[in-house]
N, C-alpha and C positions, 0 to 999 in steps of 0.2 A: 399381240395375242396370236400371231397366225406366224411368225415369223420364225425361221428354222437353224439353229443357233450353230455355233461352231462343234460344241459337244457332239449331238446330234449330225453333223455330216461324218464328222472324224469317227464315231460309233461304227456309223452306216460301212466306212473304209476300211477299218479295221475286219469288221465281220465278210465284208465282198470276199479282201483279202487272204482269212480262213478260209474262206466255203471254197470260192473258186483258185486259190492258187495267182502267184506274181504274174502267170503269163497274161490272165485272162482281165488281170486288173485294168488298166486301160477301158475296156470296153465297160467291163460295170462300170467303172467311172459315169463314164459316159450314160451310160443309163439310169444314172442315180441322178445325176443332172438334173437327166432330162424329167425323170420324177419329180426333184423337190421342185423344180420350174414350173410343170402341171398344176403341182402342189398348191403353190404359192398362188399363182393364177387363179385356181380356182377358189381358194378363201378370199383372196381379194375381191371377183366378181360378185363372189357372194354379199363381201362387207357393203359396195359399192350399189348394189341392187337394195338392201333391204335399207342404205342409207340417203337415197337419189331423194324419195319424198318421207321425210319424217311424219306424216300427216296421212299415209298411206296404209291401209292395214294387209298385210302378209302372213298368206299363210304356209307354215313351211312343212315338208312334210319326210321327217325321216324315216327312211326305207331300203329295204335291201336285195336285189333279184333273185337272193334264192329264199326269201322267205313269201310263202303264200298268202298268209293274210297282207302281205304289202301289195302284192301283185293284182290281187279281189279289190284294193281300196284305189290302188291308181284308177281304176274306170271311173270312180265316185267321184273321185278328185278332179278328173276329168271334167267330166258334169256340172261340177261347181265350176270350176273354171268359166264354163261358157254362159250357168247364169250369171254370173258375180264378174264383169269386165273387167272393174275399178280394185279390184285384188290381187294381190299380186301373188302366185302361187309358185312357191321353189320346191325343188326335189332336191335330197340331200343324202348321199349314201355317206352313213356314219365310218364306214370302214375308208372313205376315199379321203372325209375331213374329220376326222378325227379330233380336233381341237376342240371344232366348230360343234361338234356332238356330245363335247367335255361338259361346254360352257351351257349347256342347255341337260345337261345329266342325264343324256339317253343313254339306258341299259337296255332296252329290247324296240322290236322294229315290229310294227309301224306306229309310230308318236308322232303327232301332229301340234304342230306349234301355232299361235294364233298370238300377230305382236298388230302393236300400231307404233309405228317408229320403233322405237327400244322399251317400250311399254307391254309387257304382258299382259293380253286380253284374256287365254284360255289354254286348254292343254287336254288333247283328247288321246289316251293311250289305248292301242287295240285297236280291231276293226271296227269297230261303230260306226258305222254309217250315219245312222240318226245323230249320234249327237255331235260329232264332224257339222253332219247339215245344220242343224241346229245352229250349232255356235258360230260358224259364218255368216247365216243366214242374220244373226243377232248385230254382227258388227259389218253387213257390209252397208249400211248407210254413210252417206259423204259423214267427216268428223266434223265438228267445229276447231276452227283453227285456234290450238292453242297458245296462250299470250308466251310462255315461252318453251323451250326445248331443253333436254338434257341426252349427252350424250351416258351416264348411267347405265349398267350394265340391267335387264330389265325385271320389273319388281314382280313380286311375287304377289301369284293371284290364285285362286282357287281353283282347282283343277276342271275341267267338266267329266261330268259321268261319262265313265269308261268301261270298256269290256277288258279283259285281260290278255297279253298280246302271247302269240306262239310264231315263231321265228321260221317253222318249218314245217307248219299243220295249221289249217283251218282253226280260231281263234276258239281257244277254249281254257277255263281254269288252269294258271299253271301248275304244277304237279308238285305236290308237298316234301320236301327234303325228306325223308325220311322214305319215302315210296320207293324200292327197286326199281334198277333200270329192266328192259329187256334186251339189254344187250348183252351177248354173249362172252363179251371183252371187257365187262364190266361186274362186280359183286355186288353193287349195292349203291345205299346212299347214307351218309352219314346224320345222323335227326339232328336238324335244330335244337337251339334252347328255346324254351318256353320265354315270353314276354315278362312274363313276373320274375323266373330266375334271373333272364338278360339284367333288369334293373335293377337288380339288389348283388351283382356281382360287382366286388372289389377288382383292381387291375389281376393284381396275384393269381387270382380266382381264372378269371378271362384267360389269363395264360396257361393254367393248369386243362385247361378245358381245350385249348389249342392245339396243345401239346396233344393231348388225350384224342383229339382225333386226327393228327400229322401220322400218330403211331397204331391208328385203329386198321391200319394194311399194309403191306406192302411200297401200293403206288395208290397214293389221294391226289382229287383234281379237285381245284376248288375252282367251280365255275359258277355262272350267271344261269340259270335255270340246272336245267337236268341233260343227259346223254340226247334222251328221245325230243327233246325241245329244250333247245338251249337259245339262250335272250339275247346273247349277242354275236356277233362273226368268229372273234377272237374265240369263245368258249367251244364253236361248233368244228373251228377248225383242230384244235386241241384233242377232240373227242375224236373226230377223225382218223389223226396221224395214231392216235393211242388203239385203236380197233386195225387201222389197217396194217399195226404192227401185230395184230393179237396180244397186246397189252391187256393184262386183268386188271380193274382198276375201281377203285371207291371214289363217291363224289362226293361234296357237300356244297349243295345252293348256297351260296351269300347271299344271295339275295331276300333269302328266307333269315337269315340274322346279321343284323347292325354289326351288332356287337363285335361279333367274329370279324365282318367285312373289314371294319373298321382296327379291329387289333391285332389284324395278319399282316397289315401295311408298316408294321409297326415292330411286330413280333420277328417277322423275317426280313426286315429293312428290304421291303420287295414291292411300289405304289401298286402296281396293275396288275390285273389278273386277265386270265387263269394262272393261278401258280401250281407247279405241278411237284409234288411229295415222292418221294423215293426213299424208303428205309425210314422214317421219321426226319428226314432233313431237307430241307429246300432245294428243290434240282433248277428250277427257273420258270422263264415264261414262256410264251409260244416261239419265242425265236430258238431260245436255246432246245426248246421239244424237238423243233421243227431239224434245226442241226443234229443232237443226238439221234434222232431218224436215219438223218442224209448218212453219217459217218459210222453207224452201226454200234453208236453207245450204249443207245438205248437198250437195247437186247441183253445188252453185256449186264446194263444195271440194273434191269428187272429179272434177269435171271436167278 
């Protein structure tokens, strides 16, 4: 699950070698190393920590230093820490394990995990403080040992009441696909489908509707929230490089439709987002954003 394949380094090599040029190769090497080494490291401690006492409940808590409702819940977290000894509490920045972030489907920071061995106990999204306490407070009694164990990826349980998480604003409703951004580098938002259209579309349909908004601007970014609050690193970074070019640009929340999320992966043979639209045709994801930036494409192809 955590391991970093051959594709994967030879990508990494390949792209060093673009960006920076044969001489300087060597040293990225070396620093790509010394990455996937951290990398691995660190998934490993993790596996190793949450698997020491199967019997133990952990609670994990995914978070990101530049978002504030994370940074308000580490003191809570804190807190609990010092009543609750017998808990085992990890910090997780999804952008550092990314795998480890997959396998648990966090899309926005701060998500709080609550396991007993590999057994999902609970799941609190947002700053909630109360129900955070709450649901610790529920499971930190010793467990009775059970007759056996499963190493199982962990089962699904009922959420706990949540607040709504914002990435880079004090925790409030996220903001409906269809709301304008206020950013100046920005036109708009593209509106979601409604629930009842989403379920009574054919594939055909889903594509036509795709289409329809890859071609509804210029430059479309499909991201994980909005410009002014976006749900995850990748999306915020995106938004970033696209304003500090004065990029003008239309978004559309996935996260506000399945359907879409689910038929862009598909539609533009593209798994992850943000994917970024240029002319109605798929330009890439944050690396290649991030390259056309560096190399001065980007200007050339929103021109």
């Amino acid at each position: 699950m955590f391991d970093i394949g051959f594709s994967e380094v030879l990508l990494i090599f390949v792209i060093a070698l673009i960006v920076l040029g044969p001489e300087k190769l060597p040293r990225a090497a070396s620093q790509v190393g010394r990455w996937i080494g951290r990398a691995r490291a660190m998934a490993r401690q993790f596996k190793e920590q949450l698997e020491e006492d199967l019997q133990r409940v952990s609670v994990i808590n995914f978070w990101a230093p530049w978002a504030e409702p994370s940074n308000q819940m580490n003191a809570v977290v804190e807190a609990l820490a010092e009543q609750h000894e017998s808990i085992l509490f990890l910090q997780v920045n999804p952008e550092e394990l990314e795998e480890v972030a997959e396998s648990f489907d966090i899309d926005s920071v701060p998500v709080f995990v609550v396991l007993r061995g590999h057994t999902l106990l609970g799941r609190v999204e947002g700053a909630d403080a109360a129900a955070l306490t709450e649901l610790v407070a529920k499971h930190s009694t010793p467990a009775i040992r059970a007759l056996s164990t499963s190493d199982e990826a962990p089962a699904a349980a009922a959420a706990a009441p949540s607040a709504p998480s914002a990435p880079s604003a004090p925790a409030a409703p996220a903001a409906p696909a269809a709301a304008p951004t206020t950013s100046p580098a920005a036109t708009g938002a593209v509106p979601a489908g409604s629930t009842q259209e989403t379920a009574q579309e054919t594939p055909e349909q889903l594509n036509a509707r795709i289409k329809a908004i890859m071609d509804s601007a210029k430059v479309v970014l499909f991201i994980k929230g909005s410009p002014d609050t976006p749900r995850c690193g990748f999306s915020r970074q995106a938004v970033a490089i696209l304003r500090e070019n004065d990029v003008k640009f239309t978004h559309f929340d996935i996260l506000q439709d399945e359907a879409v999320r689910q038929g862009l992966k598909t539609y533009n043979n593209w798994p992850t987002f943000p994917q970024l639209i240029i002319d109605g045709e798929l330009a890439g994801g944050l690396d290649i954003l991030r390259e056309m930036a560096n190399n001065g494409e980007l200007q050339e192809a929103v021109a």
